[in-house]
N, C-alpha and C positions, 0 to 999 in steps of 0.2 A: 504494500500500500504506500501509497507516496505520499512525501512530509506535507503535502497542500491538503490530499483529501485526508487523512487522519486527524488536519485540524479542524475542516468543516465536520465530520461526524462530531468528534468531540465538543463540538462548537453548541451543537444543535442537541444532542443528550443532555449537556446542561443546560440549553436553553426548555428543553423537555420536562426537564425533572423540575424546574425551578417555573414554569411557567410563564417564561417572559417572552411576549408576545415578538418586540421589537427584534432582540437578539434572535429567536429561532427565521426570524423574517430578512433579518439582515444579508443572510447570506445566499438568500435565492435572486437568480434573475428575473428581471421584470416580467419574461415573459412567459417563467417556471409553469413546470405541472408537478401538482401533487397529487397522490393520491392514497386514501385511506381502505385497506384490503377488506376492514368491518365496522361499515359506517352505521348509524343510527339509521332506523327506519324514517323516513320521509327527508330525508339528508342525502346531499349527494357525495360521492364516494370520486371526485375529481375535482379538482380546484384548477381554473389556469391561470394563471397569473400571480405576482407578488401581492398584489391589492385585495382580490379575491382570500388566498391565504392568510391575510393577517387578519380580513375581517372574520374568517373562521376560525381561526385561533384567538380571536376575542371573544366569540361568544363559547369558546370552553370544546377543549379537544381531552381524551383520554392520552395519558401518557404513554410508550411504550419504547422498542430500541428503533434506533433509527436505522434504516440502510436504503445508501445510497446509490444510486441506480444511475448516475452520470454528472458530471460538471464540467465545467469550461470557465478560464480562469478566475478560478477558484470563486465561481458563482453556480449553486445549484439550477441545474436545468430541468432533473427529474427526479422526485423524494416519492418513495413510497414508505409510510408505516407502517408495520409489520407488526400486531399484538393480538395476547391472546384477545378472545372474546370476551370483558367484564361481563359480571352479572347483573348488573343492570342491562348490559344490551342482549341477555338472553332475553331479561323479561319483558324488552321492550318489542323484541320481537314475537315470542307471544302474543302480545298484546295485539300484535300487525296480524298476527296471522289470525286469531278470533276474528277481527274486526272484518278482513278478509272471507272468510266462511272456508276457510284453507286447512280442514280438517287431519292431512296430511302434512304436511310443516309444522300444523299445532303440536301435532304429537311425536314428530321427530325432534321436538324440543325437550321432552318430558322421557326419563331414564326407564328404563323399563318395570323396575321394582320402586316406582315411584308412589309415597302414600300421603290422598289427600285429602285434607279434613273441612268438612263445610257445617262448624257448628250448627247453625241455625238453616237448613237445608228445610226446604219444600218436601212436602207429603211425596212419596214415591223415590225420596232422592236418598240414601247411602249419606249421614254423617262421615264416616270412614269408609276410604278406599283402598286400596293397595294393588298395583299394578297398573303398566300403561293400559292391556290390553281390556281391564274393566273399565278406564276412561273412555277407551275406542266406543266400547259399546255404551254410554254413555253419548257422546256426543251421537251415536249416529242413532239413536234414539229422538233426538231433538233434531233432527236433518231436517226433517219436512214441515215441522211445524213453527218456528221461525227463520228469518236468516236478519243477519247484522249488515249494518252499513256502513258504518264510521268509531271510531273510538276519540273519544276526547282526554286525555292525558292530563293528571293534575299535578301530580308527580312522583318517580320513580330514585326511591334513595337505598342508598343503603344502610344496614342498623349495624351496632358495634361488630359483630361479628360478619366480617368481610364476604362470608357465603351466603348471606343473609340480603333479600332486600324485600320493604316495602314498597308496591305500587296501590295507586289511589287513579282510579279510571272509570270514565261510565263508555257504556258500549250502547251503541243506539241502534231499532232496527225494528225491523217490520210483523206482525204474526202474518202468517204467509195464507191461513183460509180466511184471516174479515179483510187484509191490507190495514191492520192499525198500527201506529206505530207504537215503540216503545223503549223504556228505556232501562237500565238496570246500572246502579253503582257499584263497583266493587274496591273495598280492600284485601289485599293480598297478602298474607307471610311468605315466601318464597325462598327455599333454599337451593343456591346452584351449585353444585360441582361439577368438576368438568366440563364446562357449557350447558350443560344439563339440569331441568329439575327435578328434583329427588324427594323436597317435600311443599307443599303448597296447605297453606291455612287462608282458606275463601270467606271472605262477608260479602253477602249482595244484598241489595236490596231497590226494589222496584220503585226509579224514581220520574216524576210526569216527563214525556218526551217531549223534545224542542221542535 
């Protein structure tokens, strides 16, 4: 590796870790492409430009290592970030794929020995689950009788315990024999390992549609 690019990586790792918009900006050319290998759902996953990129790294990018994929004296031309998936962006994609009616990704989310608890669960529904393949038949239970349209996102945190997150969402969507709409709020406990979740603690509850 040569003494120019091992300063630009290093350059950009501390500007990574440390958050500083200016510095990770400084060292790309005007008319750089970045790109993010696991972008947030309704985010796009290419930036062209210095101006473009700094205003995404203002509004708050996930950390992870850098590698660099070309420059020209000693100004990035092309960045790709390389990180795992947090757990917030598993559940955020959950969340896309429900709102989607994307029964199939839902559950490619969800670990197979996954167990999920819905205290306060509607007459016919399983307090406690255990296993993807009881949620399959679960959701395709409810296939015909509603479908979703949109998800409104309040917000997706994580709680002390790093595998751990809370999301707070309503899912909005149609009963598919009157055409009324409707709407349901959910909190979540969510635990991710490996990309994956393994436990899920659901609150809903049925609130007036917009």
């Amino acid at each position: 590796m040569s003494e120019e690019l091992h300063t630009i990586i290093e350059r950009l790792r501390q500007a990574l870790r440390g958050m500083e918009v200016d510095a990770f900006t400084d060292v790309f050319a005007d008319d750089a492409v970045y790109e993010l290998r696991f972008g947030m759902p309704g985010q796009p996953g290419r930036y062209e430009g210095v101006r473009a990129i700094r205003e995404h790294m203002r509004q708050g990018v996930s950390g992870g290592l850098a590698g660099l994929l070309a420059f020209d004296d000693v100004r990035v031309m092309e960045f790709r970030l390389r990180t795992t998936a947090p757990a917030e962006a598993t559940v955020r994609k959950m969340i896309g794929a429900s709102a989607a009616n994307d029964h199939e990704a839902l559950l490619a989310l969800y670990a197979p020995d996954v167990v999920i608890e819905i205290p306060f669960a509607p007459p016919g529904v399983p307090t406690r689950s255990a296993g993807r393949d009881r949620f399959r038949d679960r959701l395709e239970g409810v296939r015909g009788l509603r479908r979703f349209e949109r998800a409104e996102v309040v917000s997706v945190r994580p709680a002390a315990d790093p595998e751990v997150v809370i999301a707070e969402y309503t899912l909005y969507g149609t009963v598919i024999a009157t055409g009324e709409p409707f709407a349901t709020a959910y909190i979540m406990v969510i635990t991710v390992r490996d990309g994956l979740i393994v436990h899920s603690r659901d609150y809903g509850i049925p609130v007036a549609a917009a």
